[in-house]
KEKOL-426516 format. One line per field, with one value per residue: x, y, z of N, C-alpha, C, O in turn; residue in one letter. Coordinates in nm, 3 decimals. Layout:
n.east [X;...] $
n.north [Y;...] $
n.up [Z;...] $
ca.east [X;...] $
ca.north [Y;...] $
ca.up [Z;...] $
c.east [X;...] $
c.north [Y;...] $
c.up [Z;...] $
o.east [X;...] $
o.north [Y;...] $
o.up [Z;...] $
rest [a;...] $
% end
This chain:
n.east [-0.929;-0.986;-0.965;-0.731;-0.609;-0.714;-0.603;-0.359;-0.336;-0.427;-0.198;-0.007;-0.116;-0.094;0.244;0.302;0.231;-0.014;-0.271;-0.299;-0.106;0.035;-0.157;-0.197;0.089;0.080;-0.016;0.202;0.399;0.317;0.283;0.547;0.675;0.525;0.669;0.943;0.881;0.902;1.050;1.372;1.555;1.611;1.465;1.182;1.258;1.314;1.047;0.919;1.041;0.925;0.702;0.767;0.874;0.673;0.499;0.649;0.688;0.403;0.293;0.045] $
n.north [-4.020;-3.828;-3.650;-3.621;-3.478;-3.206;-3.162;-3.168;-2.926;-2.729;-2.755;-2.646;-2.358;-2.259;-2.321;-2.151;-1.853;-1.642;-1.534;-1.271;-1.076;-1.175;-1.163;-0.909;-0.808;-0.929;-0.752;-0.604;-0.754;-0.888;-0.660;-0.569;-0.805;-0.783;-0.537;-0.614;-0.742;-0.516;-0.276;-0.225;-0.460;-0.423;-0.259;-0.355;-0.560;-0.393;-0.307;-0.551;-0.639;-0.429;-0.581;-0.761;-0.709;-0.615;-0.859;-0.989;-0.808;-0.768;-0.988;-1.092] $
n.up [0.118;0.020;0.259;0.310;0.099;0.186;0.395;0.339;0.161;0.402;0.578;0.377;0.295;0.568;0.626;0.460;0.515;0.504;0.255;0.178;0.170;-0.079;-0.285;-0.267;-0.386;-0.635;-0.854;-0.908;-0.913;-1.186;-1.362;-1.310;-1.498;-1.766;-1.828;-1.818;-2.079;-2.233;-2.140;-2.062;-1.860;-1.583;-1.531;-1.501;-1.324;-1.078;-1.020;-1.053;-0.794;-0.585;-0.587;-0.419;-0.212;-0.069;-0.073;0.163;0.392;0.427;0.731;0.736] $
ca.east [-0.840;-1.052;-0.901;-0.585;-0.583;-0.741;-0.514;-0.204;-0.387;-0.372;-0.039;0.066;-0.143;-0.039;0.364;0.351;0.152;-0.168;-0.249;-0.316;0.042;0.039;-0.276;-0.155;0.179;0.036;-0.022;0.328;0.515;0.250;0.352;0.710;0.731;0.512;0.790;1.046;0.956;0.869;1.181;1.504;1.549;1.659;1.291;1.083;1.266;1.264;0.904;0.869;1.099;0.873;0.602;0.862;0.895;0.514;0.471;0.738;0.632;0.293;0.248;-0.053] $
ca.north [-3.955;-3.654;-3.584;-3.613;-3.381;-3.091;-3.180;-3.110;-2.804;-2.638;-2.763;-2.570;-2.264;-2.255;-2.295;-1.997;-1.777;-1.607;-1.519;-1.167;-1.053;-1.271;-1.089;-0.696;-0.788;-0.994;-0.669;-0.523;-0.869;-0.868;-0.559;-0.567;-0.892;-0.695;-0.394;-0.681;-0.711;-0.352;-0.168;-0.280;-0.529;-0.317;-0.135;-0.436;-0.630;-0.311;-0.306;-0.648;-0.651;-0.369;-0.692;-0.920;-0.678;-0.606;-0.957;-1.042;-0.669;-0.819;-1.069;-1.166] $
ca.up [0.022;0.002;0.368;0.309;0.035;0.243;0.531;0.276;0.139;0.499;0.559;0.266;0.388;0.727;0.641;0.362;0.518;0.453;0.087;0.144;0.066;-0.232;-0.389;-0.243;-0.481;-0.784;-0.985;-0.908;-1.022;-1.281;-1.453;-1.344;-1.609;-1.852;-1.839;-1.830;-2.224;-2.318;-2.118;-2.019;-1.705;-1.398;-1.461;-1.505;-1.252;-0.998;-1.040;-0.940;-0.696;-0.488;-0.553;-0.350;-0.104;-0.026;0.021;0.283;0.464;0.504;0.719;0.726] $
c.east [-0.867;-0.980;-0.799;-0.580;-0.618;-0.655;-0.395;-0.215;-0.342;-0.293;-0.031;0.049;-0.066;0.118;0.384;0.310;0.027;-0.157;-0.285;-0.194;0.053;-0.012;-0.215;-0.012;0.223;0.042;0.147;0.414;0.428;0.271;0.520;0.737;0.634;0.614;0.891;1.039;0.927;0.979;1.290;1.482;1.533;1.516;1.210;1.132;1.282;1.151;0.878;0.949;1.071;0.758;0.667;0.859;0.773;0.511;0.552;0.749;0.547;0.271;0.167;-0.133] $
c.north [-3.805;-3.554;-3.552;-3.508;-3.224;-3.053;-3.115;-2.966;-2.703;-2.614;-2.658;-2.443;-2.195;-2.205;-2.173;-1.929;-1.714;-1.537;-1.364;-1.063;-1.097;-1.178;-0.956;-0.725;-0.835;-0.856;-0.571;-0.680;-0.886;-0.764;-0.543;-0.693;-0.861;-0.555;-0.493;-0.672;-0.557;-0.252;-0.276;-0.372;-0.465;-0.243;-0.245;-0.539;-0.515;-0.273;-0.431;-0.696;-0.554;-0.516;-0.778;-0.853;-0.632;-0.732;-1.011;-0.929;-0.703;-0.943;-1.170;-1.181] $
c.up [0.018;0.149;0.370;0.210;0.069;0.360;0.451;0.248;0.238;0.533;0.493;0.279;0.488;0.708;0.556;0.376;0.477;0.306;0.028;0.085;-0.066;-0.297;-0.361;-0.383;-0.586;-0.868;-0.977;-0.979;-1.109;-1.403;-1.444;-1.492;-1.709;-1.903;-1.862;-2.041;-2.294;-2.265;-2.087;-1.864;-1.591;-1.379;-1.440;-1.333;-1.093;-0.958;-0.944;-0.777;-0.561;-0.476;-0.409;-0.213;0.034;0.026;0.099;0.375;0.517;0.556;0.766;0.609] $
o.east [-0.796;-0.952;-0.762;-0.524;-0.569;-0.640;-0.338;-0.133;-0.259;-0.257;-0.049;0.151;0.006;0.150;0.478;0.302;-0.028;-0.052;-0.298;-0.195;0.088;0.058;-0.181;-0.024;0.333;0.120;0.176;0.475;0.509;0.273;0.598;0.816;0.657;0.612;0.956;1.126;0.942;1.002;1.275;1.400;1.435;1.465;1.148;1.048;1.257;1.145;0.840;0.910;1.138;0.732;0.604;0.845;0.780;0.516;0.517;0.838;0.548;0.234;0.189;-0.229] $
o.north [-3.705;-3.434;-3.452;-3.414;-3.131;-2.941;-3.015;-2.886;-2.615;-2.497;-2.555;-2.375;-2.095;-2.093;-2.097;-1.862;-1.776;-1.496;-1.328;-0.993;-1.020;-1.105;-0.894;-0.651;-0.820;-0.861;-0.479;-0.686;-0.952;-0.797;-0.515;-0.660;-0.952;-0.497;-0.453;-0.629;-0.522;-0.151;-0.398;-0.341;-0.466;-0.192;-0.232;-0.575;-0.576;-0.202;-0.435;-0.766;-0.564;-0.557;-0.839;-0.920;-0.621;-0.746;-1.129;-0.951;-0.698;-1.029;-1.282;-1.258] $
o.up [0.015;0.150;0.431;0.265;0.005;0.409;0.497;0.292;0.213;0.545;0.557;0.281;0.481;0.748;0.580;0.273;0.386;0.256;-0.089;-0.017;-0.156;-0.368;-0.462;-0.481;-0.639;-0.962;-1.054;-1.085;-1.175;-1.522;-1.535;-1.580;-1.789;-2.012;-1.959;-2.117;-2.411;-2.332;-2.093;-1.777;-1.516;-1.279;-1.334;-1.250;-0.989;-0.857;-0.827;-0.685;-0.459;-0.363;-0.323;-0.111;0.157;0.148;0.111;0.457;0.640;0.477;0.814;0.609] $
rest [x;x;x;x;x;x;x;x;x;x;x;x;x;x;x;x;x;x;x;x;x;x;x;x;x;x;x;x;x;x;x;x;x;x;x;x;x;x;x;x;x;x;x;x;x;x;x;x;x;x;x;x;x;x;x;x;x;x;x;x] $
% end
């Protein structure tokens, strides 16, 4: 059981790429949906939408 669940793990890995993109554009969609409630949309979601674009830029 224990195999199979590490086997899916990598799977899951493997098909979404490496997790360094992820982490480089956690603090940009992180504060874009912090600005989402303190300014208007178009800034908060322009914010995170440089996050979105970091991680599909990097990829590895």
């Amino acid at each position: 059981m224990k195999l199979k669940i590490i086997l899916l793990s990598l799977i899951a890995l493997l098909f979404s790429g490496c997790i360094v993109g992820t982490v480089v554009a956690l603090p940009f969609k992180a504060v874009g949906a912090v600005t989402n409630v303190i300014a208007p949309d178009v800034v908060g979601d322009s914010i995170s939408g440089v996050g979105t674009v970091i991680d599909t830029a990097i990829p590895f």
